[in-house]
PDBQT receptor file of N, H, CA, C and O in Angstrom, charges set to zero:
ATOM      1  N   UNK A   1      73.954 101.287  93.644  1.00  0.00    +0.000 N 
ATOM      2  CA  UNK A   1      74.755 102.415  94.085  1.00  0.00    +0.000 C 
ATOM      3  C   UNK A   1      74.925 102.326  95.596  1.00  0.00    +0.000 C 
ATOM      4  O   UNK A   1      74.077 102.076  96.453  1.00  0.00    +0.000 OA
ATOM      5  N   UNK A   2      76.104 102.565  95.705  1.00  0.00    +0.000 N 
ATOM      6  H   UNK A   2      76.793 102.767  95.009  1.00  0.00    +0.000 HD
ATOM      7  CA  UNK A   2      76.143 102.375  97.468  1.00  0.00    +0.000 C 
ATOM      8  C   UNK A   2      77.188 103.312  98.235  1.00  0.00    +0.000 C 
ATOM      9  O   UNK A   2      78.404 103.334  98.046  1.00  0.00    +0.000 OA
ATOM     10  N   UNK A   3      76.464 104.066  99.129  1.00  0.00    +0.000 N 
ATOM     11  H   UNK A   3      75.477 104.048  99.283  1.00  0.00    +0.000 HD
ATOM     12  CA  UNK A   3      76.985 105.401 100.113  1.00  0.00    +0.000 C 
ATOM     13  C   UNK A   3      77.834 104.589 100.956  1.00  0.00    +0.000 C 
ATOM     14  O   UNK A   3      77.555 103.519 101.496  1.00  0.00    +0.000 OA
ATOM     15  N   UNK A   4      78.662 105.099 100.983  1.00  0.00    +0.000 N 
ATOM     16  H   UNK A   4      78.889 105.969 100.544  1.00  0.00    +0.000 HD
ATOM     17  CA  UNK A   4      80.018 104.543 102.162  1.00  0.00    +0.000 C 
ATOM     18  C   UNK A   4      80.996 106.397 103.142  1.00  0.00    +0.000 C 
ATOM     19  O   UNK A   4      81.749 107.191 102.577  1.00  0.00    +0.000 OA
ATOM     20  N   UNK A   5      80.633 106.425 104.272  1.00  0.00    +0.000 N 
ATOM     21  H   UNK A   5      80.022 105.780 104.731  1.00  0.00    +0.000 HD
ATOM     22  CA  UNK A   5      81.641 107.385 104.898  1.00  0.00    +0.000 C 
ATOM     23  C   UNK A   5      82.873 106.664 105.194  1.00  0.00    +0.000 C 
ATOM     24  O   UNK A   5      82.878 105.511 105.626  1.00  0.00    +0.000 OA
ATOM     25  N   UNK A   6      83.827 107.297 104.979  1.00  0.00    +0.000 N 
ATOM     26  H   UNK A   6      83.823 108.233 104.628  1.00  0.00    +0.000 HD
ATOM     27  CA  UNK A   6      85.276 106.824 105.741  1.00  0.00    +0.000 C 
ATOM     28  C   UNK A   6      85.449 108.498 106.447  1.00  0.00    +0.000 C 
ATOM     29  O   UNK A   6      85.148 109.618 106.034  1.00  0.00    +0.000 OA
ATOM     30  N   UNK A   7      86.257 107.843 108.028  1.00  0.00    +0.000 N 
ATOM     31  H   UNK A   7      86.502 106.934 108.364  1.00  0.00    +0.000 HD
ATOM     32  CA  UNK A   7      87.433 108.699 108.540  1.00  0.00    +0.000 C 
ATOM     33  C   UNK A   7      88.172 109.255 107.975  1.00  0.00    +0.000 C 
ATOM     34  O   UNK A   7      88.579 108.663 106.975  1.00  0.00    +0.000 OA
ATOM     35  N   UNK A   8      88.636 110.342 108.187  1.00  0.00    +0.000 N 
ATOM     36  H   UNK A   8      88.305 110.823 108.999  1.00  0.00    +0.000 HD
ATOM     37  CA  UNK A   8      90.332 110.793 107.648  1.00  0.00    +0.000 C 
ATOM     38  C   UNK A   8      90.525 111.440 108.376  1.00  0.00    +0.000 C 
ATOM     39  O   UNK A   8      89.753 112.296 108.807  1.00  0.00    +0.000 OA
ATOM     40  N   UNK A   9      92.323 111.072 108.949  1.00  0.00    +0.000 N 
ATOM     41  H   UNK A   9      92.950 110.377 108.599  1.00  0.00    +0.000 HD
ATOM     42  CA  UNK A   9      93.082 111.193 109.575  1.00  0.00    +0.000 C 
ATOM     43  C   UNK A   9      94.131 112.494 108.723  1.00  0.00    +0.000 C 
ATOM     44  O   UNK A   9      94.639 112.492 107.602  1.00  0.00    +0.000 OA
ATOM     45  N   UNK A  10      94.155 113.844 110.180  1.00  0.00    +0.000 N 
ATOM     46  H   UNK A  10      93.743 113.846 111.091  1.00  0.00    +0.000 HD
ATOM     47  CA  UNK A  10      94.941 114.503 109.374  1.00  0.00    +0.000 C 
ATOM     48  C   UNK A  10      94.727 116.127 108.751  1.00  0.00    +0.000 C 
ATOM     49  O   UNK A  10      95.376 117.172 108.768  1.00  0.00    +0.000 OA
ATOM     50  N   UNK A  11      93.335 115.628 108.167  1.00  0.00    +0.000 N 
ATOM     51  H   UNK A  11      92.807 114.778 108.153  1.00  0.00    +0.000 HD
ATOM     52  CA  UNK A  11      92.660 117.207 107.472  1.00  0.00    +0.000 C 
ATOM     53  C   UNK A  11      92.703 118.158 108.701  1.00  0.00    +0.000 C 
ATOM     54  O   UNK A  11      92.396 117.909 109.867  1.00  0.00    +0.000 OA
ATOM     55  N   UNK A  12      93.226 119.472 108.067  1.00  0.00    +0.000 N 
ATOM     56  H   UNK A  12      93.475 119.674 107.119  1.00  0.00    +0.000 HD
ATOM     57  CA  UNK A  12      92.769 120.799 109.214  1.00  0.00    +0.000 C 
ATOM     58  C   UNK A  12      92.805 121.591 108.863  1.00  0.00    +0.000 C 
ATOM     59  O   UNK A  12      93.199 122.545 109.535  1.00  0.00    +0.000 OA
ATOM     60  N   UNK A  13      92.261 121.778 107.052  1.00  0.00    +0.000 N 
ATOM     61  H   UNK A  13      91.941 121.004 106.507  1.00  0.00    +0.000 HD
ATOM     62  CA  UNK A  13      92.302 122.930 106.463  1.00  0.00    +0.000 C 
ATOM     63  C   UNK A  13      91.406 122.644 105.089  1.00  0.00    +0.000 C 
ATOM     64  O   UNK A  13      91.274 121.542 104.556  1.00  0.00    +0.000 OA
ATOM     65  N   UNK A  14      90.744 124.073 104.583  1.00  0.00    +0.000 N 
ATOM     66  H   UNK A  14      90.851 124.968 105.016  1.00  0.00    +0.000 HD
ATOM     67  CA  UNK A  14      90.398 123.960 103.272  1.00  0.00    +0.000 C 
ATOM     68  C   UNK A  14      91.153 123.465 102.289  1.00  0.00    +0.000 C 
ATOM     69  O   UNK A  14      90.519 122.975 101.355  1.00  0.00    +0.000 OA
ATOM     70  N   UNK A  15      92.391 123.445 102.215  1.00  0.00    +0.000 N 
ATOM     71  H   UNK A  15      92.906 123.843 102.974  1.00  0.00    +0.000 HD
ATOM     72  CA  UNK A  15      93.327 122.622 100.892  1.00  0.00    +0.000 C 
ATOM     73  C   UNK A  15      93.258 121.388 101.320  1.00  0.00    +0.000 C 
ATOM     74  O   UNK A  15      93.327 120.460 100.515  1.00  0.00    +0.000 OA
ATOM     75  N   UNK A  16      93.109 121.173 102.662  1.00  0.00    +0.000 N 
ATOM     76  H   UNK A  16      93.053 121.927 103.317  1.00  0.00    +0.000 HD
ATOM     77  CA  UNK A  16      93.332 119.552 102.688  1.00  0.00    +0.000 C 
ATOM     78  C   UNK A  16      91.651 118.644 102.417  1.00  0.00    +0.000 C 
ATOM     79  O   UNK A  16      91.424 117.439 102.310  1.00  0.00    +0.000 OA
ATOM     80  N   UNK A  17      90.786 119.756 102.381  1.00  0.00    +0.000 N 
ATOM     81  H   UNK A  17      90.970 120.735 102.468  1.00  0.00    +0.000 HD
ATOM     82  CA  UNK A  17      89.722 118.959 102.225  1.00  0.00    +0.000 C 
ATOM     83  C   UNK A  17      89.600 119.030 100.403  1.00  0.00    +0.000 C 
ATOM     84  O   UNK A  17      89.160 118.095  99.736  1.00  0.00    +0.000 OA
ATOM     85  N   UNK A  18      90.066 120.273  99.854  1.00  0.00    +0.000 N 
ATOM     86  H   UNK A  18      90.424 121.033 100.396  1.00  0.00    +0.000 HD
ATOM     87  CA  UNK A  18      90.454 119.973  98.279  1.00  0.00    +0.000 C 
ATOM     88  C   UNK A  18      90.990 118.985  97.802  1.00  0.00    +0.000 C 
ATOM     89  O   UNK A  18      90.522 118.143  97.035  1.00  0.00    +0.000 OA
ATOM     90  N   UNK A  19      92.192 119.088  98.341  1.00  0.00    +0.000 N 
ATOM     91  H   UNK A  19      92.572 119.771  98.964  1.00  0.00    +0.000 HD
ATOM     92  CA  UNK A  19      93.144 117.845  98.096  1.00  0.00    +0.000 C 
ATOM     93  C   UNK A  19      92.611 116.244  97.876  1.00  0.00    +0.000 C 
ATOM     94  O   UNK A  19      92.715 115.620  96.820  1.00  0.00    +0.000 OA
ATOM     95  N   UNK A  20      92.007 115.734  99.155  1.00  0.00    +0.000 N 
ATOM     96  H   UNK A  20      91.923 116.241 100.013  1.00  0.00    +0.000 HD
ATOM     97  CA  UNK A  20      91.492 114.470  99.354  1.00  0.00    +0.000 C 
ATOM     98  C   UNK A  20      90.250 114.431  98.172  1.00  0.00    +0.000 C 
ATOM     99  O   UNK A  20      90.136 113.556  97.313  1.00  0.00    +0.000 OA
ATOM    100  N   UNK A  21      89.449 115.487  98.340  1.00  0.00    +0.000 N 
ATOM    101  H   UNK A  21      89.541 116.197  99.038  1.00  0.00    +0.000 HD
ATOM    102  CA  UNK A  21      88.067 115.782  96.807  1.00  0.00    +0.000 C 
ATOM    103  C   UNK A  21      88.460 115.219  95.585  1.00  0.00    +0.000 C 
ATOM    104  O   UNK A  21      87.951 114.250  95.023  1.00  0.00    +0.000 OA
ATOM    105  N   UNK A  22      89.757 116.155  95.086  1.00  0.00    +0.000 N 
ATOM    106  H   UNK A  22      90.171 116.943  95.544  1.00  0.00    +0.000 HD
ATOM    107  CA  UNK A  22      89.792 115.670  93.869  1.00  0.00    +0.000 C 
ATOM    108  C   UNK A  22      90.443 114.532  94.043  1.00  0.00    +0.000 C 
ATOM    109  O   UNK A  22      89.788 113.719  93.391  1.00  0.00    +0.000 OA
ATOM    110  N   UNK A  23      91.454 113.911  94.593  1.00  0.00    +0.000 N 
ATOM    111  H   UNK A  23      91.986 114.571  95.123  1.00  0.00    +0.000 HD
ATOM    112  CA  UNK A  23      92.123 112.694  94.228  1.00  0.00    +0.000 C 
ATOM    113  C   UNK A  23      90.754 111.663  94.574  1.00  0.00    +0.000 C 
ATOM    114  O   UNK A  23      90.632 110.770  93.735  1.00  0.00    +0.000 OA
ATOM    115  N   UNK A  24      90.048 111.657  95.322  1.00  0.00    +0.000 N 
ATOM    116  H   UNK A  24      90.147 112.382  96.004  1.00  0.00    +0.000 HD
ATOM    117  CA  UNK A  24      88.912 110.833  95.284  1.00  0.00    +0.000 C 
ATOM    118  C   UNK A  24      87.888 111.066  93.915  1.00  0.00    +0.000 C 
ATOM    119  O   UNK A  24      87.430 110.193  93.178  1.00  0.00    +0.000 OA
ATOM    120  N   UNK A  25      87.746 112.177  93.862  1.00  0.00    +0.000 N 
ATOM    121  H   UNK A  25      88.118 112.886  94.461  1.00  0.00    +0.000 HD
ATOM    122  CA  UNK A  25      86.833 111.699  92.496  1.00  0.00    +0.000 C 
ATOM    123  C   UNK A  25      87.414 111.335  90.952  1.00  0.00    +0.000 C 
ATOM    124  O   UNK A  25      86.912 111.368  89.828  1.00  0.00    +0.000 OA
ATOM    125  N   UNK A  26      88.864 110.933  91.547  1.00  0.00    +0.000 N 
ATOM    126  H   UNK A  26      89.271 110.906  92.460  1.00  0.00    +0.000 HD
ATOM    127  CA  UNK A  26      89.620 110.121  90.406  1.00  0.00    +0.000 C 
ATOM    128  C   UNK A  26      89.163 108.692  90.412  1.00  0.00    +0.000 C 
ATOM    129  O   UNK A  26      89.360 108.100  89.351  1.00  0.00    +0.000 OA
ATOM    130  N   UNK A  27      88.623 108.043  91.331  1.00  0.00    +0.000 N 
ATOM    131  H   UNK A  27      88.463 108.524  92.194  1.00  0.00    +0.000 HD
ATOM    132  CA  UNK A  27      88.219 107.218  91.409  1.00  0.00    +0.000 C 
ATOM    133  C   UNK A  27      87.621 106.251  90.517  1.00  0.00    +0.000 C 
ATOM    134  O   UNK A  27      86.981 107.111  89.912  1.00  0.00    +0.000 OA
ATOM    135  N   UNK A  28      87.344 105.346  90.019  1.00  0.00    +0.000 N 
ATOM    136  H   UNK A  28      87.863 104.647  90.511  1.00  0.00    +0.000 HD
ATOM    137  CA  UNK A  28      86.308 105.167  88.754  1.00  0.00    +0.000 C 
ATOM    138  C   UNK A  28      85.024 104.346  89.706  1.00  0.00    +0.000 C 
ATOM    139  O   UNK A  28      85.243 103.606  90.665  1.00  0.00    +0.000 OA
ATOM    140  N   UNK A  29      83.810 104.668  89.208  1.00  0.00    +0.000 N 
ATOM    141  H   UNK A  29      83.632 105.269  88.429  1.00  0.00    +0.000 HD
ATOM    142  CA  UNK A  29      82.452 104.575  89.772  1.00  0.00    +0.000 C 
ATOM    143  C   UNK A  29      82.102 105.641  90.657  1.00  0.00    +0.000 C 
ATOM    144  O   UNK A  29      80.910 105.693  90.962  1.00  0.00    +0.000 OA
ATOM    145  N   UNK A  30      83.162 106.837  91.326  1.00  0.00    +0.000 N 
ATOM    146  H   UNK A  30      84.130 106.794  91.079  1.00  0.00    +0.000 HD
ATOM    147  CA  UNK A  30      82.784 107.366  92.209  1.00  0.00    +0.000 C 
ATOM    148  C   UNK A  30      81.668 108.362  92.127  1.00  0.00    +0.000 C 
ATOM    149  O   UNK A  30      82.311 109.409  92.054  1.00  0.00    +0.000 OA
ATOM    150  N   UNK A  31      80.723 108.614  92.102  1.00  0.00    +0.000 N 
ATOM    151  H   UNK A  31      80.201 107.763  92.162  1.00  0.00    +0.000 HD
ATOM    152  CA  UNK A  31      79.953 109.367  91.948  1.00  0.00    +0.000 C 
ATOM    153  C   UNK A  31      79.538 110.898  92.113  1.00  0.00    +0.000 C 
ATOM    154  O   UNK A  31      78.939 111.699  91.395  1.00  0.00    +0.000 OA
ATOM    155  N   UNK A  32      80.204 110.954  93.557  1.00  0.00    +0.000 N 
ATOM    156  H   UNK A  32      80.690 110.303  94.140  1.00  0.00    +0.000 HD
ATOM    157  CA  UNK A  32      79.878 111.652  94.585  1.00  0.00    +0.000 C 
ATOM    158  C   UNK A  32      81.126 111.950  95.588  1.00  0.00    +0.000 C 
ATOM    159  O   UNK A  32      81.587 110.810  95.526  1.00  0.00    +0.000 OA
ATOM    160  N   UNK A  33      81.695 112.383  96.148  1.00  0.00    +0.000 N 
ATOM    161  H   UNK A  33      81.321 113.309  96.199  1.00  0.00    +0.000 HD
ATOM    162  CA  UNK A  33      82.926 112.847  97.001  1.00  0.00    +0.000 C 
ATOM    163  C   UNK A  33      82.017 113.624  97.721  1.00  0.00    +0.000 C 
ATOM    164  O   UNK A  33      81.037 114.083  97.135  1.00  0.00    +0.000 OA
ATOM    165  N   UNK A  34      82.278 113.926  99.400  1.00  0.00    +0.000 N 
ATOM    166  H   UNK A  34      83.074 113.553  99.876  1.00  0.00    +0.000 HD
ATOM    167  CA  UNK A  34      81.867 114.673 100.193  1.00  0.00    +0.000 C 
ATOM    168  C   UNK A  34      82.545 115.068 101.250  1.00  0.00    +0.000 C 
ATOM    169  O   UNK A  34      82.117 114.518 102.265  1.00  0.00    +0.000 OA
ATOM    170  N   UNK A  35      83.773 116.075 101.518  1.00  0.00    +0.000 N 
ATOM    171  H   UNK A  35      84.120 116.522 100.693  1.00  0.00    +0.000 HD
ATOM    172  CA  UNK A  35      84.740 115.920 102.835  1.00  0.00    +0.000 C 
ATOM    173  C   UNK A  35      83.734 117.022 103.305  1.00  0.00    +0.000 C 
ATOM    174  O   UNK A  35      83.084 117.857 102.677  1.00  0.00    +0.000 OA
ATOM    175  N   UNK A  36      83.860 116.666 104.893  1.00  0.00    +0.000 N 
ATOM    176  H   UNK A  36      84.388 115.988 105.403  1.00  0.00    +0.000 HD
ATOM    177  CA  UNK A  36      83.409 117.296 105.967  1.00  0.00    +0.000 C 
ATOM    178  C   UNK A  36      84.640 117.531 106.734  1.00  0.00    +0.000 C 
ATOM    179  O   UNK A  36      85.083 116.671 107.495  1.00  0.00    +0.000 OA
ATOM    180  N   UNK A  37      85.237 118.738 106.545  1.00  0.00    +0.000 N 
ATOM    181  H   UNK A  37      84.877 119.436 105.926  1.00  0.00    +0.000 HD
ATOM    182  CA  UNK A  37      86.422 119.220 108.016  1.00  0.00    +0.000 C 
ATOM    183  C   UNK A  37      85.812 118.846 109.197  1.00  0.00    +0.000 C 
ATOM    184  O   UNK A  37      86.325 117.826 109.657  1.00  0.00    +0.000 OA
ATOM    185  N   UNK A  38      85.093 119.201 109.721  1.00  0.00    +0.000 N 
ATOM    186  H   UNK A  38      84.676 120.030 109.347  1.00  0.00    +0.000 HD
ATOM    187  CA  UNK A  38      84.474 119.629 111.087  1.00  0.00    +0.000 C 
ATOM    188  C   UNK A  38      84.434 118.048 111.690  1.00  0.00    +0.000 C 
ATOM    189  O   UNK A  38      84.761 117.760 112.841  1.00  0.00    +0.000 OA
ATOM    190  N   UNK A  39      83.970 117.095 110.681  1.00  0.00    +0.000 N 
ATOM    191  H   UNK A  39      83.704 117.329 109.745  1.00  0.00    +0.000 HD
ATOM    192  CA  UNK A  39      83.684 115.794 111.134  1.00  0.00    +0.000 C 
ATOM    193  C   UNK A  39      84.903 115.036 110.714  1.00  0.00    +0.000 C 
ATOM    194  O   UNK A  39      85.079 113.960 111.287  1.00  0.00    +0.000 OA
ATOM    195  N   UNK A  40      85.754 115.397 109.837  1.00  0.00    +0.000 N 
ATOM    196  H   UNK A  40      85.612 116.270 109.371  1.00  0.00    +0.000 HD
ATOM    197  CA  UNK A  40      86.513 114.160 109.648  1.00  0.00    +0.000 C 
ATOM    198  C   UNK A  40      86.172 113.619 108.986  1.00  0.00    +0.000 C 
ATOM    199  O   UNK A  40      87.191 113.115 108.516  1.00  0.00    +0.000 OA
ATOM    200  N   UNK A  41      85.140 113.133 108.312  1.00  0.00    +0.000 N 
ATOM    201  H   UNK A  41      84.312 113.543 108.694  1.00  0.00    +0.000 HD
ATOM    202  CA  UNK A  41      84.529 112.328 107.050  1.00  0.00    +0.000 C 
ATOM    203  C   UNK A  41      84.386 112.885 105.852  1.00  0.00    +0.000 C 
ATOM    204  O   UNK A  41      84.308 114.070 105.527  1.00  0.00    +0.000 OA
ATOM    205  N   UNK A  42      84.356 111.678 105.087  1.00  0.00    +0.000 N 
ATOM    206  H   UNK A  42      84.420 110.716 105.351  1.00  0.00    +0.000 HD
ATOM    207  CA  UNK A  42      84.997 111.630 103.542  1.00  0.00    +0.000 C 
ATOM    208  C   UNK A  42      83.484 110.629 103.375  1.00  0.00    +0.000 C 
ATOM    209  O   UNK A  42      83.528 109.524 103.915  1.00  0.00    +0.000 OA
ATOM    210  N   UNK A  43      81.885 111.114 102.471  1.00  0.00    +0.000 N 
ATOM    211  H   UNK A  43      81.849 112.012 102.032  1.00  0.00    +0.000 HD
ATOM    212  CA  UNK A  43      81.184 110.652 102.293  1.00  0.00    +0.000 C 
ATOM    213  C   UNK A  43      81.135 110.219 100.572  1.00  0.00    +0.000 C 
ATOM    214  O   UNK A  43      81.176 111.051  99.666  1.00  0.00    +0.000 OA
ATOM    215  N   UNK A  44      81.035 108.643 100.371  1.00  0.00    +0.000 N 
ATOM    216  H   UNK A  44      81.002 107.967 101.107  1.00  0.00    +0.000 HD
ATOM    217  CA  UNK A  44      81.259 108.773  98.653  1.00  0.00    +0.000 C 
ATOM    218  C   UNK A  44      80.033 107.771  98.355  1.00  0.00    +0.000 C 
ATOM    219  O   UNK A  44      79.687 106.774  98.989  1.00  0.00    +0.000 OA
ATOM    220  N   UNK A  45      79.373 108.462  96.954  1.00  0.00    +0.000 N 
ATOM    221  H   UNK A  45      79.654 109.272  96.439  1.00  0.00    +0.000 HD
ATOM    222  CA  UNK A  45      78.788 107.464  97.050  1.00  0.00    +0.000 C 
ATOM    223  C   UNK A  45      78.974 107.213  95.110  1.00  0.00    +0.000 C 
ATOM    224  O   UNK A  45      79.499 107.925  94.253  1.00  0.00    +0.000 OA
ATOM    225  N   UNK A  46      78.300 105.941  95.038  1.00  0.00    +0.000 N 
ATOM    226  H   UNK A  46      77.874 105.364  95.734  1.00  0.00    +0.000 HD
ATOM    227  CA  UNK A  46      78.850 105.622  93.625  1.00  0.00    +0.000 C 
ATOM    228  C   UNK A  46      78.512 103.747  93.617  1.00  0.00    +0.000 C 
ATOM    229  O   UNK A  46      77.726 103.102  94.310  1.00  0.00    +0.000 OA
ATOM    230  N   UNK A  47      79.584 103.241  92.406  1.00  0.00    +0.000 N 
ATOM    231  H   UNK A  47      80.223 103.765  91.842  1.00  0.00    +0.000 HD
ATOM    232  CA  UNK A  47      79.730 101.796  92.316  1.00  0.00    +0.000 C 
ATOM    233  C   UNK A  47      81.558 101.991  92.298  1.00  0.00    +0.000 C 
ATOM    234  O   UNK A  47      82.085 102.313  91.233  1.00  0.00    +0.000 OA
ATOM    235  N   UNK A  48      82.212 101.820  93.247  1.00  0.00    +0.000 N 
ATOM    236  H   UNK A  48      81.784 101.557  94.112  1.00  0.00    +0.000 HD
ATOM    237  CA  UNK A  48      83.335 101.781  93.422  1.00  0.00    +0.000 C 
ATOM    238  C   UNK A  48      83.919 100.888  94.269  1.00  0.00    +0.000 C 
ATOM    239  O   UNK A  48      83.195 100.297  95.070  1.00  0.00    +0.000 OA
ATOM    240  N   UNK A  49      85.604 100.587  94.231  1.00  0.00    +0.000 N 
ATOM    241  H   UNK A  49      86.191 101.067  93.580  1.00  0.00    +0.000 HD
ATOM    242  CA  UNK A  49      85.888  99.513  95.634  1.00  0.00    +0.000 C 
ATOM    243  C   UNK A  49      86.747 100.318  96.544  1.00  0.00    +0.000 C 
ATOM    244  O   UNK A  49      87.516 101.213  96.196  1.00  0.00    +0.000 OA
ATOM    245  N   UNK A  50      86.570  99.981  97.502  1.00  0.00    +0.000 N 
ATOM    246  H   UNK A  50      85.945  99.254  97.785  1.00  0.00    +0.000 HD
ATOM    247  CA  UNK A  50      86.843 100.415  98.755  1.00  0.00    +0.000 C 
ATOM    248  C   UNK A  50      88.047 101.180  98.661  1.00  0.00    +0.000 C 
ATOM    249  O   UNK A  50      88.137 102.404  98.751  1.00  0.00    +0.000 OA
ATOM    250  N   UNK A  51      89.528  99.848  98.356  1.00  0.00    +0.000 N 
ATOM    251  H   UNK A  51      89.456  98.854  98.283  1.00  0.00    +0.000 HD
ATOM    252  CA  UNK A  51      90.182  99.884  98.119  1.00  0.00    +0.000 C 
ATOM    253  C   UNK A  51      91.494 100.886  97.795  1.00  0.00    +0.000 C 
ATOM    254  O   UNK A  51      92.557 101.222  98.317  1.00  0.00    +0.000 OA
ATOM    255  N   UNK A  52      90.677 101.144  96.544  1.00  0.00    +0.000 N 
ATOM    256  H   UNK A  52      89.813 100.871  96.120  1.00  0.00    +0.000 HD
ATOM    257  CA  UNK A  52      90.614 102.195  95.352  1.00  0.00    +0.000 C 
ATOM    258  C   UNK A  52      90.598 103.592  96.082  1.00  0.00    +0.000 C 
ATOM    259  O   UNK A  52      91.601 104.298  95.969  1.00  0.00    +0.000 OA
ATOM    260  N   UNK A  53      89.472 104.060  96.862  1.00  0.00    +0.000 N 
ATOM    261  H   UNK A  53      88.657 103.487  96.954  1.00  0.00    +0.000 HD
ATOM    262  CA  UNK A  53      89.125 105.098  97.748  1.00  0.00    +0.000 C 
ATOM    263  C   UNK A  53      90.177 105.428  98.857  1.00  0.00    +0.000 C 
ATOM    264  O   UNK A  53      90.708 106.481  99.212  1.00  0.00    +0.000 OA
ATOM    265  N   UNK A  54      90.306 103.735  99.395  1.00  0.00    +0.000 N 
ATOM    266  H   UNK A  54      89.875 102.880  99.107  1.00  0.00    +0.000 HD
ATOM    267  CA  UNK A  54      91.560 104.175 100.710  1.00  0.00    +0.000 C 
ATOM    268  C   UNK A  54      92.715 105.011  99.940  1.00  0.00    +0.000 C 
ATOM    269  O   UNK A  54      93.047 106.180 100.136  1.00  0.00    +0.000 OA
ATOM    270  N   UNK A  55      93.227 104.086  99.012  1.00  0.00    +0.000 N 
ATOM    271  H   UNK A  55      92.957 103.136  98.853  1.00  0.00    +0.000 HD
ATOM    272  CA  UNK A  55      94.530 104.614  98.138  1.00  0.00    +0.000 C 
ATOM    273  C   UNK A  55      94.528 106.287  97.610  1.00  0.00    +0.000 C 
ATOM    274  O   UNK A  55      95.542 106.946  97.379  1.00  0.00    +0.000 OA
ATOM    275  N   UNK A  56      93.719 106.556  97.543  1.00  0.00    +0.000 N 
ATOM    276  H   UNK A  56      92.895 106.020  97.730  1.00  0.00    +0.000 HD
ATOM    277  CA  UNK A  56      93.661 107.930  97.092  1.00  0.00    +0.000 C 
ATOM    278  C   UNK A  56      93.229 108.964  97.754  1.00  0.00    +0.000 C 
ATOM    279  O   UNK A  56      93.094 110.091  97.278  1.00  0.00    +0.000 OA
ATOM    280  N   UNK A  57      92.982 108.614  98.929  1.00  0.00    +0.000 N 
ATOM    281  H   UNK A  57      93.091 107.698  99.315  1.00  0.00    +0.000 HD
ATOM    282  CA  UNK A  57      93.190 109.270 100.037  1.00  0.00    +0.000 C 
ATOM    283  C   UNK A  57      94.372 109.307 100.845  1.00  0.00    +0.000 C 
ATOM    284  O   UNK A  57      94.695 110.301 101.496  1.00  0.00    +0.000 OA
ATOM    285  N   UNK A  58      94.987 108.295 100.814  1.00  0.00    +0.000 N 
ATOM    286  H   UNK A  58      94.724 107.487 100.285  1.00  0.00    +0.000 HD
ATOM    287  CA  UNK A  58      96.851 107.642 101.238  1.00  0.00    +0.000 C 
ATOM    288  C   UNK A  58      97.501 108.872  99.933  1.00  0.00    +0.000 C 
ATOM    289  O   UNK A  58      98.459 109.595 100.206  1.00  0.00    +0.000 OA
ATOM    290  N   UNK A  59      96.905 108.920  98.764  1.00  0.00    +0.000 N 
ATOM    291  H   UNK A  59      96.126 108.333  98.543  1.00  0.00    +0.000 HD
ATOM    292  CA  UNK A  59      97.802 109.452  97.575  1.00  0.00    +0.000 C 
ATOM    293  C   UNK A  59      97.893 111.391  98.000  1.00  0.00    +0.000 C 
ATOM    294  O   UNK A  59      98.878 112.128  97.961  1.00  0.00    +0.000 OA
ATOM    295  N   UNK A  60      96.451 111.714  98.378  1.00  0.00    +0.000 N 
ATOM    296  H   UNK A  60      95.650 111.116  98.409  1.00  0.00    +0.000 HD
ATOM    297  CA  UNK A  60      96.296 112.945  98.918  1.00  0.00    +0.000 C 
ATOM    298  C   UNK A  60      97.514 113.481 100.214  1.00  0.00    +0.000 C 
ATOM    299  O   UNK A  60      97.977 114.516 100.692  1.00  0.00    +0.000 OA
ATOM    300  N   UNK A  61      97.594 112.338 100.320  1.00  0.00    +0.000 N 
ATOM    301  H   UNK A  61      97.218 111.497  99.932  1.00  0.00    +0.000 HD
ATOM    302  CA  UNK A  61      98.699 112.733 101.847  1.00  0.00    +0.000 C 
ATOM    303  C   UNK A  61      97.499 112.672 103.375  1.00  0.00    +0.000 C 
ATOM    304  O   UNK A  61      97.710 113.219 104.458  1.00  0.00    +0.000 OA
ATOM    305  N   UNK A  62      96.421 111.937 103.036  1.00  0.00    +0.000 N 
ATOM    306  H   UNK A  62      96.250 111.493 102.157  1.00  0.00    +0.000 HD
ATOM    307  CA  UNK A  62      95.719 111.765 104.823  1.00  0.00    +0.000 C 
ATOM    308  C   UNK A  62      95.792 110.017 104.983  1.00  0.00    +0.000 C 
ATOM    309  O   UNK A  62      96.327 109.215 104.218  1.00  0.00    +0.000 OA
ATOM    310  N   UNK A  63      94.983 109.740 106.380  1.00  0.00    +0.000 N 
ATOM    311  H   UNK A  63      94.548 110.392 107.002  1.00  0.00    +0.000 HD
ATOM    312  CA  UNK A  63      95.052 108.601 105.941  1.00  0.00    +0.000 C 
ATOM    313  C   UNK A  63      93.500 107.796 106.321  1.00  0.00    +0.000 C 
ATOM    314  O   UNK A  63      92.746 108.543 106.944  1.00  0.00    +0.000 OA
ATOM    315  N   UNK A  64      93.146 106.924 106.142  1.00  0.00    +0.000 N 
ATOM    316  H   UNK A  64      93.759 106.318 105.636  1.00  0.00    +0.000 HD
ATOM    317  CA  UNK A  64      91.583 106.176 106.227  1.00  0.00    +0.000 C 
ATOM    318  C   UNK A  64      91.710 105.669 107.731  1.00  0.00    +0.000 C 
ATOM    319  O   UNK A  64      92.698 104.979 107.983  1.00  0.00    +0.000 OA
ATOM    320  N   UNK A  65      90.873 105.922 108.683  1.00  0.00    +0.000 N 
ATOM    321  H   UNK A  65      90.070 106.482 108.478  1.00  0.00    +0.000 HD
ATOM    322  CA  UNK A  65      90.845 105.099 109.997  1.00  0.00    +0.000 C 
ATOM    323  C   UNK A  65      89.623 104.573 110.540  1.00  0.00    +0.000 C 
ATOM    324  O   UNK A  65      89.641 103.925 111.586  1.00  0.00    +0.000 OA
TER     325      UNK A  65
């Protein structure tokens, strides 16, 4: 199992930290979803690829930096 934070570019509200939540825990392996407004981070942990995570955060409307 392996914890990974990403950036996101963008969030500045409670819907936008909804938003990015669920389209990330569409994910397959994802375990775990964690947005932090305040920080900007998107904490996931699970057996997932990276990839996969950027894209569905791109799908939410933010973006990975």
């Amino acid at each position: 199992m392996t914890t990974r934070i990403f950036t996101i570019e963008g969030m500045t509200c409670g819907h936008c930290v909804a938003a990015v939540t669920s389209e990330v825990e569409k994910v397959p392996g994802i375990s775990r979803a964690v947005v932090d407004l305040e920080q900007k981070t998107l904490t996931v942990t699970g057996d997932f690829d990276n990839a996969l995570v950027v894209a569905a955060v791109d799908e939410a409307g933010y973006a990975v930096i």
